[in-house]
C-alpha positions in Angstrom: 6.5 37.1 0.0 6.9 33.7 -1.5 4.0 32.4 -3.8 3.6 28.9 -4.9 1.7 27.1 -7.6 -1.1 26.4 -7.2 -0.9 23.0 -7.6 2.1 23.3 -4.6 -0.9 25.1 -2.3 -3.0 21.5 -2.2 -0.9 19.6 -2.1 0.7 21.0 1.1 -2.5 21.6 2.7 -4.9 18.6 2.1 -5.7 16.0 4.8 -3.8 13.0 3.5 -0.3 15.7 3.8 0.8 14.2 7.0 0.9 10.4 5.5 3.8 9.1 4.1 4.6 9.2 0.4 5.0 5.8 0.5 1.4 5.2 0.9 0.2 7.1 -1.2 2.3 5.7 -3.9 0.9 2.1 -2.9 -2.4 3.4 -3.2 -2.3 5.4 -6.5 0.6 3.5 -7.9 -1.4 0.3 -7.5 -4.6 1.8 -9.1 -2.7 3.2 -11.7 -1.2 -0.7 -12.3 -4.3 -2.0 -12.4 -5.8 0.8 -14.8 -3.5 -0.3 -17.4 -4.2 -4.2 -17.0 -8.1 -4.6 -16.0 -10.1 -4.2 -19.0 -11.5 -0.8 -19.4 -15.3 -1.9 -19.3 -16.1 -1.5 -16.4 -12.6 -1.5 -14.5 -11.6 1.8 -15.2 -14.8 3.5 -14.2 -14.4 1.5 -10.7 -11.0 2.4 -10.6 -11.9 6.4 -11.6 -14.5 6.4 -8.9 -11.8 5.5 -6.1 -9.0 7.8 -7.3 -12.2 10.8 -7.0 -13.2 9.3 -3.7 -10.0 9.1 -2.1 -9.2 12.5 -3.3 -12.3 14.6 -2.4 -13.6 12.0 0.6 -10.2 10.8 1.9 -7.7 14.2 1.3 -10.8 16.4 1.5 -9.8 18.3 -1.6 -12.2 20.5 -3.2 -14.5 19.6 -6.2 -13.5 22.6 -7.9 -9.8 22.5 -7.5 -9.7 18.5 -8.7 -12.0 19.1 -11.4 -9.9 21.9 -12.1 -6.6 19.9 -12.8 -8.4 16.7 -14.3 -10.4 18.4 -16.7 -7.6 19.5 -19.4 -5.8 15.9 -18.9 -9.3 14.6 -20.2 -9.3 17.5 -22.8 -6.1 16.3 -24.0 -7.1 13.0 -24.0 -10.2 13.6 -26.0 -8.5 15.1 -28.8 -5.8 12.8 -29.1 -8.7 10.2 -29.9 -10.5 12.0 -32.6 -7.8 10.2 -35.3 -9.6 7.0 -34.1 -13.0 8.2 -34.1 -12.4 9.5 -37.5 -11.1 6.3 -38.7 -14.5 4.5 -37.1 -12.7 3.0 -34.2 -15.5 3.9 -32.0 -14.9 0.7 -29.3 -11.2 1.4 -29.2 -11.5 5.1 -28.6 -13.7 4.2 -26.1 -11.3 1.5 -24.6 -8.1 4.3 -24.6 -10.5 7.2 -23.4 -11.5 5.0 -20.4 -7.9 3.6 -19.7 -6.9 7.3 -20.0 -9.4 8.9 -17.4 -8.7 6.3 -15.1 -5.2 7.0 -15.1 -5.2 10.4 -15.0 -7.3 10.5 -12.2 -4.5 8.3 -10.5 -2.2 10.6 -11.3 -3.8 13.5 -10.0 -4.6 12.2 -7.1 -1.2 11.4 -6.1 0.1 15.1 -7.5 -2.3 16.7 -5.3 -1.7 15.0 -2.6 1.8 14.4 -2.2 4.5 17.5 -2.4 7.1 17.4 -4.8 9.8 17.3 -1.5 8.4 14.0 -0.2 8.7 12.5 -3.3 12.0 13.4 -3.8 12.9 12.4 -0.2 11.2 9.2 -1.1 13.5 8.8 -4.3 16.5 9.4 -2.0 15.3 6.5 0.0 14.7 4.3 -2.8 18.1 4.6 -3.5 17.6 6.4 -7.1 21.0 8.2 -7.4 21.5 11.4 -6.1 22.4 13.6 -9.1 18.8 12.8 -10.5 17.5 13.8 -7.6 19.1 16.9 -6.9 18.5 17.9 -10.9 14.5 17.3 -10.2 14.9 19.1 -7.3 16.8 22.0 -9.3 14.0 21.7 -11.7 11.2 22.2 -9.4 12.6 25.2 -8.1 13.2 27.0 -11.3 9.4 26.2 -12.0 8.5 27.4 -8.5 11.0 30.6 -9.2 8.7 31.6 -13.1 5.5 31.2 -11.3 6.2 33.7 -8.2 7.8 36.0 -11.3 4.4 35.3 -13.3 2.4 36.1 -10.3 4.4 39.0 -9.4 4.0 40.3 -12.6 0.2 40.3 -13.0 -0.2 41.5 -9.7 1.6 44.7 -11.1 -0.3 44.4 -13.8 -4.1 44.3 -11.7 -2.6 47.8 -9.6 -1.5 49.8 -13.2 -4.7 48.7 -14.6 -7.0 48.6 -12.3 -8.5 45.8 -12.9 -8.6 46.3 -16.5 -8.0 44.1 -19.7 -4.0 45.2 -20.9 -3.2 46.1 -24.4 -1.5 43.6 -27.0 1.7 46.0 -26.4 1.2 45.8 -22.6 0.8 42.0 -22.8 4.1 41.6 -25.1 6.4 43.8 -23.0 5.0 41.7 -20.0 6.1 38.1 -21.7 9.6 40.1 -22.6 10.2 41.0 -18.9 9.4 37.0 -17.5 11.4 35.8 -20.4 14.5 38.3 -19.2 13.5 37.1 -15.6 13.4 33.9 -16.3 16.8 33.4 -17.8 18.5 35.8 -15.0 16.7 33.2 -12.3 18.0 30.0 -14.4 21.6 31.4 -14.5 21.4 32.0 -11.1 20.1 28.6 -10.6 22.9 26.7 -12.7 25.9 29.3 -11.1 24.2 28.0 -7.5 24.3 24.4 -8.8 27.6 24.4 -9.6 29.4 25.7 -6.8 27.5 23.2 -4.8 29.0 20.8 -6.7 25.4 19.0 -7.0 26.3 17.0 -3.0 24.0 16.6 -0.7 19.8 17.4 -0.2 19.1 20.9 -0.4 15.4 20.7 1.6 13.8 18.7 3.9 10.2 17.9 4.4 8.7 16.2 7.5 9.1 12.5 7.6 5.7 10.7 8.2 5.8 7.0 8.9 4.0 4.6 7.2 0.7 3.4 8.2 0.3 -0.8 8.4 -3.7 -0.2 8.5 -3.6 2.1 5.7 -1.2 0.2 3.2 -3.8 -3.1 4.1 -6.4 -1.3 2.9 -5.3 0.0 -0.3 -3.6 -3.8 -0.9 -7.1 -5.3 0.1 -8.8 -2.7 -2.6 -6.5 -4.0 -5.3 -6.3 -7.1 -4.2 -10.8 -6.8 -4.3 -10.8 -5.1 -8.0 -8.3 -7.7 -9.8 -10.4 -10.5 -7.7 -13.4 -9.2 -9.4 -12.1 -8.5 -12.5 -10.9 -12.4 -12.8 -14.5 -13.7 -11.4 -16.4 -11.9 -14.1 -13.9 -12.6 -16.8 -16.7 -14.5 -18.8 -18.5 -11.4 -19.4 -16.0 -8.8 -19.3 -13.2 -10.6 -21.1 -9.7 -9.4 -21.2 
């Protein structure tokens, strides 16, 4: 039995996994351009809302599971703010907090839609050099490896316990076992690196071509938000 993330579990099963990575990197790549250069007011809530439609509307991703993954990002931003709130920055916060959401909606929208393989096999064909490549891919798999251990674990845990809360000694020999598990799986990782030398693609995904209608679209949404942005420049300066 093989258990994934559950991060890994959308993103291979949304409606938007059979299109090309390369689209979706135009789409959220380009709102996640424009995040950082439109002004915040109102830009990024525009851009926000089409990151969350394209996500629940156009992969058909559950409310729960996005709100899920972009709630501690915008946790995280929030307190990362509070020195500027402190200080009485109250329209800069507000600038950075916006900027922020917007981009971290981007971002999970691409990571929820797009497999960590297809990226990689998109890196490969962007030329990025191989070693990196195959050291993400490493990396991935070793994260993929301590979550199936983690899972594996508190399964055990749910059958000895019925269901039941463990004790503080339960909990610690638990987190001594993953860690032993952990570094036995990364040793056996780094020993299988290196007698592969680190040539070649271990995995490969399903190539999907890209779609011309689609990649006009997104342009043509950019292409409609910067137009905006520039048109109403007089009251939303930049």
């Amino acid at each position: 039995m093989h258990i994934h993330a559950p991060l890994d579990h959308i993103a291979f099963d949304n409606a938007w996994r059979t299109r090309s990575p390369i689209d979706k990197l135009v789409f959220g790549g380009g709102l996640l351009l424009l995040a950082s250069l439109l002004p915040a007011k109102p830009w990024s809530v525009a851009i926000f809302a089409a990151a969350a439609t394209a996500a629940l509307a156009g992969a058909r991703i559950q409310v729960r599971s996005w709100l899920r993954f972009l709630a501690p990002q915008i946790g995280f931003l929030s307190a990362a703010l509070l020195p500027l709130l402190w200080a009485g920055s109250w329209e800069r916060a507000a600038t950075a907090w916006m900027r922020g959401a917007a981009a971290a909606a981007c971002m999970t929208l691409l990571a929820m839609t797009t497999p960590v393989p297809d990226l990689l096999l998109a890196a490969r064909r962007a030329r990025v050099p191989a070693v990196l490549i195959e050291l993400a891919f490493l990396v991935y798999r070793l994260i993929a490896s301590i979550w199936e251990l983690l899972e594996r674990l508190r399964l055990g845990l749910d059958i000895r316990l019925r269901g039941g809360r463990p004790s503080l000694r339960l909990a610690a020999l638990s987190a001594g076992n993953l860690l032993a598990r952990t570094i036995r799986t990364a040793r056996r990782v780094e020993r299988g690196a290196s007698l592969r030398g680190l040539d070649g693609f271990p995995m490969m995904a399903p190539r999907a071509e890209t779609s011309r209608a689609f990649l006009v679209s997104a342009v043509a949404l950019h292409a409609s938000l910067l137009a905006a942005a520039i048109y109403f420049r007089s009251r939303f300066p930049w």
